[in-house]
C-alpha positions, 0 to 999 in steps of 0.5 A: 590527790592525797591517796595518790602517793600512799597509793605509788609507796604501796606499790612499790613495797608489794613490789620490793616484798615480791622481789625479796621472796623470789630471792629467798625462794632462789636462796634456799634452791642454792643452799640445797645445791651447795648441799648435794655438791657438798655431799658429792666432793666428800664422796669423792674424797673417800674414794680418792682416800681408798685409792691412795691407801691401795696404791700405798699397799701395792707400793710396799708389796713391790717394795718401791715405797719409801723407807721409813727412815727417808730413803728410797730402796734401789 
């Protein structure tokens, strides 16, 4: 009867120490996904960055760009 008790305790911390590396396993995936989403919205953000560059140049060359004293050329 003794036996019975450490027995059940063990169990279940064999249990709990399964859970707990299925957790881990899990945690690293999302770290490698954050990582690649990451990745992913800088790469986005450059290009929107060049974009906005072009669209500024285009602006100036047509001449619809604000000046740089605050107005707006008509």
């Amino acid at each position: 009867m003794a036996d019975e008790p450490d027995n059940l305790v063990l169990h279940m911390l064999r249990k709990m120490d399964a859970k707990l590396d299925r957790v881990v396993e899990d945690m690293h995936g999302m770290k490698v996904r954050m990582t690649h989403v990451e990745e992913g919205l800088a790469g986005v953000n450059r290009r929107l960055d060049r974009i906005e560059e072009r669209v500024d140049r285009i602006e100036r060359r047509l001449e619809l760009a604000d000046h740089p004293y605050g107005g707006v050329r008509e």
